[in-house]
N, C-alpha and C positions, 0 to 999 in steps of 0.2 A: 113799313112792312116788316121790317128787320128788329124793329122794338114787339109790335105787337107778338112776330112770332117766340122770341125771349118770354115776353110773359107769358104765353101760353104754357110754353115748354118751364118757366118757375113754378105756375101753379100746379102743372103736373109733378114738379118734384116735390114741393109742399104737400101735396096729397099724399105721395109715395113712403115720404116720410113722416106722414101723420099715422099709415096704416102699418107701416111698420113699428112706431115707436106703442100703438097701443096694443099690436099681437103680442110685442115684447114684455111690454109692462103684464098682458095679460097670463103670461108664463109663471108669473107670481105667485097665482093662484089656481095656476094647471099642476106644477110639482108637489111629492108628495112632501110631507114633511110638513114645520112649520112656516106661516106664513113671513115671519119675522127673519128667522135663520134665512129663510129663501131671498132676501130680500140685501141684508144686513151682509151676510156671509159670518155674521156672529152665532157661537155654537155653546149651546147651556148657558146665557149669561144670566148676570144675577137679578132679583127683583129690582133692584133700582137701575140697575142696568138694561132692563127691559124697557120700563116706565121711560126714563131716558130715550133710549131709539123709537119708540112707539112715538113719543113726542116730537124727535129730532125729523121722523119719514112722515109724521103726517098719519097713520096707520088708525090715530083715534077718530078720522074725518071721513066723508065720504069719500066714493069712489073716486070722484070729478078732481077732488081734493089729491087724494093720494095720486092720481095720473096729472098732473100740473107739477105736482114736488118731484115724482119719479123724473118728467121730461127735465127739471131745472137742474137735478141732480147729473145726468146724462151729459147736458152742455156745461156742468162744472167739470165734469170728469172724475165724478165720484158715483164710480159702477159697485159697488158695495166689494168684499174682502174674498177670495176665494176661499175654499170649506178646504179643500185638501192642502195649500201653501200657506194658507194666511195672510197674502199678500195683494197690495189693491189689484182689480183684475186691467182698470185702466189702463195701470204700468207695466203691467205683464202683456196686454195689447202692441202697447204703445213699444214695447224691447221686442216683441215676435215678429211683429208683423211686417218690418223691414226684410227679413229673412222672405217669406210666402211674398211678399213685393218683389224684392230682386230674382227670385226664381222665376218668376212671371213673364217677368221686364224681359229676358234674355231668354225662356221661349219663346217669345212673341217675336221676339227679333229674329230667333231662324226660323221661325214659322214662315215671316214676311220674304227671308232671304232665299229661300227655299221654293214655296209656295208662289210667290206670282210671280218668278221664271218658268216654272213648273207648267204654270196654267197658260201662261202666253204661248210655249215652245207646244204644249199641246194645241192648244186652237191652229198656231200656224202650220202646223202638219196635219191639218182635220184628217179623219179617217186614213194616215199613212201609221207605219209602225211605231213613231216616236209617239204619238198620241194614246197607241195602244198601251205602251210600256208604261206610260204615266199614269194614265187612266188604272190600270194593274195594279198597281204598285200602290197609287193613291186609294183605291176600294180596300186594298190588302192592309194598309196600316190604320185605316177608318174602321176595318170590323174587327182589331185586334184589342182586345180590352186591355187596358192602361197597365194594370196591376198585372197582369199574365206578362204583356211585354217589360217592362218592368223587374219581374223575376227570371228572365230568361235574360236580360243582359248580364243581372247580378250573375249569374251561372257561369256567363262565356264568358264573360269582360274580368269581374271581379274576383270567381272561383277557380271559374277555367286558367286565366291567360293572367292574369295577375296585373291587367295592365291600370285599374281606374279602384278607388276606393269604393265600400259599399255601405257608406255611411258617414254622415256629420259634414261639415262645412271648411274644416280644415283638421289635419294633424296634429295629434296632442302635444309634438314638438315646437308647436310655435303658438306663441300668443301674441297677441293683436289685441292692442286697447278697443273697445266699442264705441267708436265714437260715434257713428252715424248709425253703425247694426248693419249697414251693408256691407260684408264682410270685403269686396274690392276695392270697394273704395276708400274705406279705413284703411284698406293695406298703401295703396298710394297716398292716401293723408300724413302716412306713415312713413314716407318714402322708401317704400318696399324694405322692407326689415328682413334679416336674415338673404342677404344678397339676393333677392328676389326670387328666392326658394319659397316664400312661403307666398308667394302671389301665383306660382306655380302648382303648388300644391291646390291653393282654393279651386284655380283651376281644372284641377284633376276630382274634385269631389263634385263639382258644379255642373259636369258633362253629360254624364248618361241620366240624372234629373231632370236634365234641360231637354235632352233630347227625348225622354220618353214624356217628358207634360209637353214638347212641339208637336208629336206626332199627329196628335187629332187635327189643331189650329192648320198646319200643313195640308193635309187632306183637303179638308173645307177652303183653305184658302186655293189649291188648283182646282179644284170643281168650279167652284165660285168665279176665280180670273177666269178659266177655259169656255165659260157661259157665258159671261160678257165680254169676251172677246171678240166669241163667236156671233151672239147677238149685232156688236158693231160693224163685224166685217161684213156682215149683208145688208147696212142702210144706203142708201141711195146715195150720199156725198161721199160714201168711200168706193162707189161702183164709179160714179163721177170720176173721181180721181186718177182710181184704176183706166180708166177710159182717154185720159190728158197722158198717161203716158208713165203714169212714177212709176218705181217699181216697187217690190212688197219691204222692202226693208223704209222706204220714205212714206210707204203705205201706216205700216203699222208704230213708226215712232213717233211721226209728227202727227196724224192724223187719230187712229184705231186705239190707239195705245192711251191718249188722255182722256177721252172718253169713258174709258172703258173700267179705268180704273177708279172710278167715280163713287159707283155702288160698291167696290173692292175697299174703298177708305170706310165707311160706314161696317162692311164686315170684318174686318182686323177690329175696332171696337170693342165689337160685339164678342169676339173672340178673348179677348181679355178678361171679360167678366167671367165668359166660360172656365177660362185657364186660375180663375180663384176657388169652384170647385173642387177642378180635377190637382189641385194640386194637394187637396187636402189629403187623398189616395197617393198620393207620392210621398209628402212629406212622410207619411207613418211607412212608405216599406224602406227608405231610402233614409230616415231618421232625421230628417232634415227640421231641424228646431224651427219652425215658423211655428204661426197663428193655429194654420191646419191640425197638425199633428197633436200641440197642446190642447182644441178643442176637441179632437175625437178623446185622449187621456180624459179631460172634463168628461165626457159625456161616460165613460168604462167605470170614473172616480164618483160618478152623480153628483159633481160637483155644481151645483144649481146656478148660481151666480156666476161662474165663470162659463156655464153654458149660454149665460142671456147673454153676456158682454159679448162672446162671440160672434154668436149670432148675428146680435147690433152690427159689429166693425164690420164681418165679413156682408151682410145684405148693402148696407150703406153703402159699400167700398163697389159693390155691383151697382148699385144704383147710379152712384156717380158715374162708372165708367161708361153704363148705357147710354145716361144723359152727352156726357161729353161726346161720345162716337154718332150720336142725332145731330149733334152741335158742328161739331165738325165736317160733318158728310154736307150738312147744310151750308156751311161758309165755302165751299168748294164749289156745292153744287146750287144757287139761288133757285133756280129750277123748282127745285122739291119746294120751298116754302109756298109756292103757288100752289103745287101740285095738294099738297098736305091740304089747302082748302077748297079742294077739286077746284083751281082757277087754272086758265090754260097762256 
């Protein structure tokens, strides 16, 4: 059962990553310019120099031909050179994208931390005032657009009150070797340099990023618990229970509370791939050197090849994480693998 469902779910990502790797390829020949430059990230080169790359990509072969070389290319990690740096885009991935990861990682985490006490303390107060206030509160930072909140912390926090930086990743007073690119844990690789002033400092640049890319994930996540909470506390074995005598605190921890969080695991997932978009709108007002903000720069620069490579990492990087939160939700819940072939 547990194999079969695996391959289902490989061959679904083989697909995923078969349609994304030929939209990608097929951008080659959607941008304007030459086909070559677009490809190459090489700008005017010479006649032999052309002859050369047209032979090296395969470009004198058919289509079938050049989409075999391009995917081979891809899994060597030669994304062709970008037009505005000159530098492979691979590498320029492979140094940003740690940054747009750990910004992620550490919304998701107060989204979780936040969010399903959030949604539980509302279910357990159905229709009383604490349910009210959450429910409020949670619609109010769901219809607040990212970039508007965003600018209005910058205003209070960083114009106003002077308390949080409003930009980059740390202090131009301290350097930190890269050794990983995630700039906290370099700093502890490090053992905290500059008396752990400057693990404080990342801190302080790290905060209102995190907290304005948690706000949506937060939302979604007490809707989301407050639904399946609510769903659970009306099935029959927790009426049961209620009726043996427990009371609602052994109600809902031993009982309400593992259930319930069930479908809750599969949406924190789901959430994460979310939080690879919206981070890309953070990065650029908050300047935060990731993946994001270099690819919107690409796309203002028409930088073609560093547009595709982008692309690639960041679609992939959601694919995977879908895949994983199906994967997961699954190992938790055996249930669904029946259910997934309508078996009961």
């Amino acid at each position: 059962m547990l194999f079969e469902y695996l391959l289902r779910r490989l061959s679904l990502l083989l697909f995923m990553v078969f349609t994304l790797t030929v939209f990608t390829f097929s951008l080659n020949y959607m941008f304007p310019g030459e086909l070559l430059s677009n490809i190459t990230g090489q700008i005017n080169p010479t006649y032999e120099q052309s002859q050369e790359l047209i032979q090296q990509y395969q470009l004198d072969k058919g289509i079938f031909i050049q989409y075999l070389a391009f995917v081979e290319r891809i899994v060597q990690g030669d994304w062709g050179l970008s037009l505005s740096s000159g530098q492979p885009v691979f590498e320029q991935i492979v140094k940003l994208f740690p940054a747009t990861l750990e910004l992620c990682v550490y919304a998701l985490a107060m989204a979780v931390l936040f969010g399903i006490p959030g949604g539980i303390i509302a279910s357990v107060y159905h229709k009383r005032w604490p349910e009210k206030v959450i429910n409020s509160l949670s619609l109010l930072g769901f219809s607040v657009p990212i970039f508007w909140l965003a600018l209005l912390l910058i205003m209070v926090f960083c114009l106003g009150l002077g308390l949080f930086p409003m930009s980059g990743r740390i202090g131009l007073l301290y350097e930190v070797d890269p050794i990983s690119n995630f700039i906290l844990l370099d700093i502890i690789l490090q053992s905290f340099p500059y008396e752990g002033l400057a693990f404080v400092d990342a801190l302080h640049h790290l905060a209102l990023p995190t907290v304005v890319l948690a706000m949506y994930p937060t939302t979604v996540l007490i809707r989301f618990t407050r639904d399946s909470m609510l769903d659970v506390l009306e099935q029959n074995y927790i009426k049961t229970a209620r009726a043996k005598g427990l009371n609602r605190r052994q109600l809902i921890m031993h009982h309400a509370l593992r259930n319930a969080l069930l479908p809750v695991i599969k949406q924190i997932g789901l959430q994460f791939s979310t939080l690879i978009t919206l981070a890309m709108i953070t990065e650029v007002i908050f300047s935060w050197p990731g993946v994001g903000r270099w690819l919107i720069d690409s796309i203002y620069q028409r930088d073609y090849p560093a547009i595709q490579g982008g692309l690639l990492a960041v679609s992939m990087f959601v694919i995977l994480a879908n895949m994983l939160a199906e994967f997961s939700h699954t190992l938790f819940d055996p249930l669904s693998r029946n259910q997934a072939h309508g078996k009961v």
